[in-house]
Every structure is written in structure tokens, then in C-alpha cells.
C-alpha positions in Angstrom: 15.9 29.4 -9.0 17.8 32.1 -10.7 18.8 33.4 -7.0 20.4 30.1 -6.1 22.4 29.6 -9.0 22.8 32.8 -11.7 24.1 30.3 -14.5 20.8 28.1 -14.2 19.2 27.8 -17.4 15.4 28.1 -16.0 13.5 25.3 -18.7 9.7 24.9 -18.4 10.6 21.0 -17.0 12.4 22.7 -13.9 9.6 25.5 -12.8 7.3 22.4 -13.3 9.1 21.0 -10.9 9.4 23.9 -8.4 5.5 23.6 -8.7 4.8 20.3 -8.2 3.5 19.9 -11.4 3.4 18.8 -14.4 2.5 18.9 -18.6 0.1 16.0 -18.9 -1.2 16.9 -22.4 1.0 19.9 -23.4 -1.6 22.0 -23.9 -0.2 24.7 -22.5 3.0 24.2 -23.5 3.0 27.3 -26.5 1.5 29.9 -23.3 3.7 28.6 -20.9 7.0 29.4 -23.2 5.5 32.4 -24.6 5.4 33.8 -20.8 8.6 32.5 -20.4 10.5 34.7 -23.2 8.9 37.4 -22.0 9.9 37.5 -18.8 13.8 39.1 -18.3 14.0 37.6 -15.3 14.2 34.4 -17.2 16.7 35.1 -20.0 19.9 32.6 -20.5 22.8 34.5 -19.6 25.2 36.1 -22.0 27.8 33.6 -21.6 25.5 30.7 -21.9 23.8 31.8 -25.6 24.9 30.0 -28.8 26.4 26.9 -27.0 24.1 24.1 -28.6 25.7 23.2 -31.4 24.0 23.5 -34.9 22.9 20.3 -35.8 24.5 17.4 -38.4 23.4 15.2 -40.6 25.1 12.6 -38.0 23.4 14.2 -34.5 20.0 15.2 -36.1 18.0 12.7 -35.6 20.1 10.9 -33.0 16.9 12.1 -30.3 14.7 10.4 -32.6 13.2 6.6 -31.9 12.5 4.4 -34.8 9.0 3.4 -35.3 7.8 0.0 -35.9 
């Protein structure tokens, strides 16, 4: 991935991908990202860091669904 396109962010959902597979439960969500940040091969670039913007009272929960 990060041969074919330097400026790729790399996220768990796209090496899953790559694998053909996927999270069912989660589970192994906290190893997989751990091994993740580890890896320099995996960094975001330089030019890519700090370009999510903090969050507002307005966008915080706009992610979020409403329960019923």
C-alpha cells in the first residue's frame, strides 16, 4: 500500500481489506492498532498530521445515531 501511493493513510479497514478479511467482533482491534503504531513503515506522513479538525460542540456528535 504505501509503495503505490506514499500519501495513503494505511487504516486498519484498508489492510483488512488487502487481507480479505475482516473485524467481526473487534477483538482484536486494541493488538491490531498497537502493531500498527509501532511499525514506521506505517506512520502518516508529515504533511498529513494535524489535519482533522478538533472537534465542536456542532460536529461532535454529528457521527453519532440517536437511540430509540
Amino acid at each position: 500500500m504505501r509503495a503505490a501511493d506514499s500519501a495513503a493513510l494505511i487504516t486498519p479497514g484498508r489492510i483488512y481489506h488487502a487481507l480479505g478479511k475482516q473485524a467481526d467482533c473487534g477483538g482484536c482491534m486494541p493488538l491490531f492498532l498497537a502493531t500498527m503504531r509501532k511499525n514506521v513503515n506505517l506512520e502518516v506522513p508529515m504533511d498529513l498530521r494535524g489535519l482533522r479538525a478538533a472537534p465542536t460542540q456542532e460536529n461532535q456528535y454529528a457521527r453519532r445515531q440517536e437511540s430509540h
